[in-house]
Each structure stands twice: as structure tokens, then as C-alpha cells.
N, C-alpha and C positions, 0 to 999 in steps of 0.2 A: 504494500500500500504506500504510495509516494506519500511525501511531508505535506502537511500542507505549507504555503509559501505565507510566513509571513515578514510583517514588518518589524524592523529589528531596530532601535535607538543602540547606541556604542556609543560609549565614554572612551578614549586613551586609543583612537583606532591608528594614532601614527608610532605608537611604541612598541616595545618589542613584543608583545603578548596581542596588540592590535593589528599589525600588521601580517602574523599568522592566522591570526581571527579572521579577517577577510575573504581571505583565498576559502575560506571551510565555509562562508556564510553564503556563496552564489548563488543558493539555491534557494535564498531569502532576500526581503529587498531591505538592503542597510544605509539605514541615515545618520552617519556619524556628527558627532559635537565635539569643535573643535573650537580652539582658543586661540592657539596659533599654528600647528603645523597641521595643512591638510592633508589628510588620509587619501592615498589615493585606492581606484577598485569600488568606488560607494556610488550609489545610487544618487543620493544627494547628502552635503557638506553643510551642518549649519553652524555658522561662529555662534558661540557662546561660552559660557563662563559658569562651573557646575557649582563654584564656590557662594555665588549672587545668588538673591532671589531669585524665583521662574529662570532660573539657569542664565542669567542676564538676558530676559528676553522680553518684549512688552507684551504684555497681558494676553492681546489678543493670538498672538502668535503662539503662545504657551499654551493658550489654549486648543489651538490647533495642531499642535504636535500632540500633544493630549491622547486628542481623538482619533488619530493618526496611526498611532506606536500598539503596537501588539504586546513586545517583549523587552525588556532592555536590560543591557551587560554595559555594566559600571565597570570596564578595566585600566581608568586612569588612577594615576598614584605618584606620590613623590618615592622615589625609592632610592635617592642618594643619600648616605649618612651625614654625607657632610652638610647638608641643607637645616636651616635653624628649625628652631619648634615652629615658626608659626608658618615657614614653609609646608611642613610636614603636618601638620592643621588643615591650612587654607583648599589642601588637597585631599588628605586623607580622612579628614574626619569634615569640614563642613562639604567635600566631595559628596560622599556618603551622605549625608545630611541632605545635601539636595537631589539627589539620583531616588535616595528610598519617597520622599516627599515625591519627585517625581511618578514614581512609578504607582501609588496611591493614589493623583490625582488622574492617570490615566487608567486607573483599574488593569495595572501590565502585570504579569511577572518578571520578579528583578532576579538576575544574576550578579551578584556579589562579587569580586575577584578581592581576596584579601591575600594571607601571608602564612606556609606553616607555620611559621618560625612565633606564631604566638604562643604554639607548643612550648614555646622555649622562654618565655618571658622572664618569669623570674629572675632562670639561669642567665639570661645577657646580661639583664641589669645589674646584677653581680658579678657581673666580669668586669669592669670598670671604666668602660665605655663613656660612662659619665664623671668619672671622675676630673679633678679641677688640673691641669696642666698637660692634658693629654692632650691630641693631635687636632680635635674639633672635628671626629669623626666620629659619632654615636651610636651605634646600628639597636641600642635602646628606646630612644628617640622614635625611630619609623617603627619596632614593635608596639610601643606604647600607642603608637597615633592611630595605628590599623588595628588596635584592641579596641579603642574607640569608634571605629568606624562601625567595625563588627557589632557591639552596642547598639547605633542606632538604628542603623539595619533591622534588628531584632524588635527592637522598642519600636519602631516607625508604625507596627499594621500592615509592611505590604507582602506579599507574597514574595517570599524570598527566597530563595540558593546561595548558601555562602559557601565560594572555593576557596580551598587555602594551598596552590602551589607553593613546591618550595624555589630556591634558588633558580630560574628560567635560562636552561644553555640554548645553543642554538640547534638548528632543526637538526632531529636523528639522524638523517641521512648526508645532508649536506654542510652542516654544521653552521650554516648562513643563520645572520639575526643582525639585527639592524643598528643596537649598540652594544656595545661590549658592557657586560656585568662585571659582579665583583667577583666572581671566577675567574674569569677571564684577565682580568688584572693582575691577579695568583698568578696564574699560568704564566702570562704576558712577565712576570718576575722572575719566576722559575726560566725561564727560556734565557731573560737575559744576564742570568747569573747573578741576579741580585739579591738570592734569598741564602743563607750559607745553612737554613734549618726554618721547621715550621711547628709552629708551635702548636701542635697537638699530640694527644696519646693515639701512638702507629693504629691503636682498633680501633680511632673514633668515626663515626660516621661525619658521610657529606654528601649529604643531601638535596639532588638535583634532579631534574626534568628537562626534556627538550620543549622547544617553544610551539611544536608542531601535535605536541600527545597534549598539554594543556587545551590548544586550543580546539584539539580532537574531542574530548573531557567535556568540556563547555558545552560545543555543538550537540552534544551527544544529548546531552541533561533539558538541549533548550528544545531538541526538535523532540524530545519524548513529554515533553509539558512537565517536566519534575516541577515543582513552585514550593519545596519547602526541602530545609534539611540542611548539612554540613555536609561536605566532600573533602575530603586530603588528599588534594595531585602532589602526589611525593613518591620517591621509592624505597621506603619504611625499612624495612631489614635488609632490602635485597640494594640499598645504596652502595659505595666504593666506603672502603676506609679511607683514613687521608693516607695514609702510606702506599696504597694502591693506586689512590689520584695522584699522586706525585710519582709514582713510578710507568703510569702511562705517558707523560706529558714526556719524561727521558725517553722512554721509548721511540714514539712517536717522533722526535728529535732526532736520535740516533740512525732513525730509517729514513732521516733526509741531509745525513753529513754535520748534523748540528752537536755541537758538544757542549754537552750542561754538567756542569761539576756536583757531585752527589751532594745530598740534600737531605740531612739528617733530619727526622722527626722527632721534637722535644714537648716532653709536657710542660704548657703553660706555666705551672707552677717553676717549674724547675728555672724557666727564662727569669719568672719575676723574682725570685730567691737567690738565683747564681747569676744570668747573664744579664741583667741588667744594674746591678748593683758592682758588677764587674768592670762592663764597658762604659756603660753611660757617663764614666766623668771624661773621657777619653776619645770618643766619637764628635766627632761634627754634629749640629743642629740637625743637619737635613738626615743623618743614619738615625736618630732619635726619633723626626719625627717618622720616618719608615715604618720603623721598630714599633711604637703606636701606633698607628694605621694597622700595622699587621696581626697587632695583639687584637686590638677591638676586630677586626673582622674573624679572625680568629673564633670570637665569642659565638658569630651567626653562621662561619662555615663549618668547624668541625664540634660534632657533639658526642657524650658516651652511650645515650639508648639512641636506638631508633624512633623516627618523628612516625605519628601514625599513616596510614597510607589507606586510602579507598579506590586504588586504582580497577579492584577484581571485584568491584561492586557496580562500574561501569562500563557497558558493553563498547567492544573495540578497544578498549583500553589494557586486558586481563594480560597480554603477553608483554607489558612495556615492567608488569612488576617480576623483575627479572634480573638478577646482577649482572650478566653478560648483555643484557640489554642497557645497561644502566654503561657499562664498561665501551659496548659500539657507541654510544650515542655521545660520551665524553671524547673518545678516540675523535668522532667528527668533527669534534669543535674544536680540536687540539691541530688537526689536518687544516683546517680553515684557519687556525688562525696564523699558522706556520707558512701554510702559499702566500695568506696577504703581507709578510713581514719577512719574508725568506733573507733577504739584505740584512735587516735588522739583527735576527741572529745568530745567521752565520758571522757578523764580524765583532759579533757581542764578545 
């Protein structure tokens, strides 16, 4: 029995989770909202602003998107750490705030995109992310904001789906995605010799998805008319350790002439106890502020359990919760990012 076709509203359709979205949505017609960059692939493009009332839009036109919209997927987000509180607000929680209002006053079901990593809340903000002289990079911050989000969502009345991928690599096969994450920036270190160890325990998990199963996940959930519940795009037990993720990325290197100097795995503790009370009087500003940067991400890439995972609860999705799937689809984005940089580190 074909879908039926409907009309789709999309938040965030120019970022990396919206721009896989699209290509999976042709078989619906999607009117993305866009503030500054247009999405391209959409039916039609409307400027506004999801932070403002009526999405910054005058009445009458609110009103007829209204009546208009079938379904809508919230997947805009501030997701750089280094972005202040009230970045990370103005997006992620009064986002939210007007996407769930929206989706009420058009009587739509809403698709949520939030964050596993609220799994982890506690634990980040205990890592020190916020602490007073670090790097002003807080990956506590964007959990804290998209715990909020998730809130109102709930609280709102509307019919809701809330996803909580984790970390978003680039597409399974081709490793292609539109801006580089904070993986990716790992790696992109790792390649150019800049990491001499990584500060995790060798069996913590790191928890990742490619941008193409997320956005597989989604469509799945929208064209079955799900309109309630929790979902975790993540790969739960069956993730890389970080010793495993740092020995693909050599790998991967080594099968293109590239030579990366081995890359000890340290538990956090042990950095904050021995090597930085070590080095830090003796290092340059800019290795310090590195060295923070790597700790707080540290907090949100490598973990000791596994994040939950609802991958084999939806359909199409049951073969991605798979270590060797989890292992191809890292290998991709390690391949991508080594073609577009090959200069880079071959002379790193």
C-alpha cells in the first residue's frame, strides 16, 4: 500500500541531519523554514525564525501554514559547544518552544530530533566542562538546553516523537555530510599527529550513527503515523570502543601511505592526576587550551555503559545495530575525510 503523500514542515533542512532528510522525504511534499541558509530539494523555502512568535511570521500567514502542514520535524539545533547559553537557548529550547506551539496550533504531529547524550547528563556535567578557566567549550551546556527542549515538547499537548540520535557521522556508504562534527575533528587530530593519547578507558564506548540511518529512522516513524513515544538512534552495545575508533582511523591511514604515530589511550583520571599537573606549567597556551577542548569532548565522546539504542524496534533500521556495521560506516567517514585532505596529511 503506497504512503500516503503528505505535507511535511522541516526545521534545520540545511544541516547535516536536514540535508539527508530530504533526499528520504521525495515522496512527500516539504516546506522547509529557514532563517538563513536555504535548503535546497524543497518544494517550497519559507524565511523565518522558530525562536519568535508565529515562527516570525504575521498572523495571517501563520495561519496558513497552519492549515497547510500535515507533519513536522523540528531538526534545527545549536550543537557547537562553544556557542554561549543563550545561543544554545535561543535554538534549542525557545526552538522547541515554538515548533511544539506550532505543531498544536496546526493539529500536526511533531517529530522531535533531540540528543542521546541526555542519557549522559549528569555524567558531562561532572566532567568539568563547566568549570571556571577551561577552554569555553561546554558540551554541558547543549545537554542541559536539549533537556529543556525535550520538556517542553512533552509539556506542550502536541503529539509528539522525540529522537535522541547520538553523535551524526557521515553517510554509511559514502561517508559524505555536509559539516564536519566533533568526530570528525578527533579524527581530523588523530591524522594530523596532534593527539600523542586520548583520554578515555580502551573499553569505553563511542557512540555514533551515520546521517543516512537517522534520517532513515525518522522517515520510517513519520510515514507509519507513530505521534507518541521516545526513540534512541544510537548503536547501544554494539558501538566501537574508543581504542577500536582510534585504531580504525590508523588503519584507514596506513592503507593510503599516511603515517600516524601510535596513540595511547589514557583514562581521564589519570591525565587530570599525572599529565596535566605535569605539563601544564611547561606547555604553550594554545597545547592547554587543546588539552581542554579534548578533555570536555572527551566527556560527550567516550562513555563506560552503553547509551540505550531503539534501533530493532524500527523497521529498516534492525541491521545498522551491528558492531561491524557501526565499524563500515566509521571506516566511510575516515575514507572521506582522508580523499578530501590527502595533502594535509600526508605532509602532517
Amino acid at each position: 500500500m503506497a504512503t500516503p503523500i503528505k505535507t511535511v514542515l522541516l526545521t534545520g533542512g540545511s544541516g547535516v541531519l536536514g540535508t539527508a532528510l530530504i533526499p528520504q522525504l521525495r515522496h512527500h511534499r516539504v516546506i522547509a523554514l529557514a532563517h538563513r541558509n536555504k535548503p535546497a530539494g524543497c518544494h517550497r523555502v519559507v524565511p523565518a525564525d522558530v525562536s519568535r512568535p508565529l515562527l516570525g511570521l504575521d498572523p495571517a500567514a501563520y495561519r496558513e501554514l497552519c492549515a497547510e502542514v500535515d507533519v513536522v520535524i523540528h531538526a534545527a539545533g545549536m550543537v557547537k559547544f562553544s556557542s554561549t547559553a543563550e545561543e544554545m537557548n535561543t535554538l534549542n529550547v525557545r526552538g522547541a518552544q515554538g515548533m511544539s506551539r506550532f505543531a498544536v496550533d496546526a493539529d500536526a504531529p511533531l517529530i522531535h530530533v533531540s540528543t542521546a547524550y541526555v542519557a549522559r547528563a549528569e555524567e558531562i556535567r561532572a566532567a568539568g566542562g563547566d568549570q571556571a578557566g577551561r577552554a569555553g567549550s561546554s558540551p554541558s551546556l547543549y545537554v542541559t538546553s536539549k533537556l529543556a527542549g525535550e520538556k517542553i515538547v512533552r509539556d506542550s499537548g502536541a503529539q509528539a516523537v522525540i529522537v535522541r540520535p547520538s553523535i551524526i557521522i557521515g553517510d554509511s556508504v559514502t561517508g559524505e555530510i555536509s559539516e564536519a562534527q566533533g568526530l570528525h575533528t578527533f579524527a581530523h587530530n588523530i591524522l594530523r599527529n596532534r593527539l600523542p593519547f586520548v583520554p578515555s578507558d580502551p573499553t569505553g564506548y563511542v557512540d555514533f550513527v551515520p546521517q543516512d540511518l537517522v534520517a532513515r529512522a525518522v522517515v520510517t516513524l513519520l510515514d507509519q503515523d507513530v505521534r507518541d513515544g521516545e526513540y534512541w538512534l544510537s548503536s547501544g552495545a554494539h558501538a566501537l570502543t574508543s581504542h577500536r575508533l582510534t585504531e580504525v582511523i590508523i588503519e584507514e591511514a596506513a592503507d593510503r601511505g599516511i603515517t600516524v604515530n601510535p596513540v595511547r589511550v589514557l583514562s581521564p583520571d589519570i591525565v587530570e592526576r599525572l599529565v596535566r599537573p605535569a605539563f601544564f606549567d611547561v606547555v604553550p597556551d594554545s597545547a592547554k587550551t587543546r588539552l581542554d577542548r579534548l578533555l570536555d569532548m572527551s566527556a560527550v565522546l567516550f562513555h563506560e555503559h552503553p547509551i540505550p539504542s531503539s534501533l530493532t524496534e524500527i523497521p529498516g533500521c534492525e541491521s545498522a545495530a551491528d558492531v561491524r556495521a557501526s565499524e563500515n560506516a566509521w571506516r566511510a567517514s575516515i575514507r572521506h575525510l582522508i580523499q578530501n585532505r590527502y595533502k594535509v596529511y600526508a605532509t602532517a
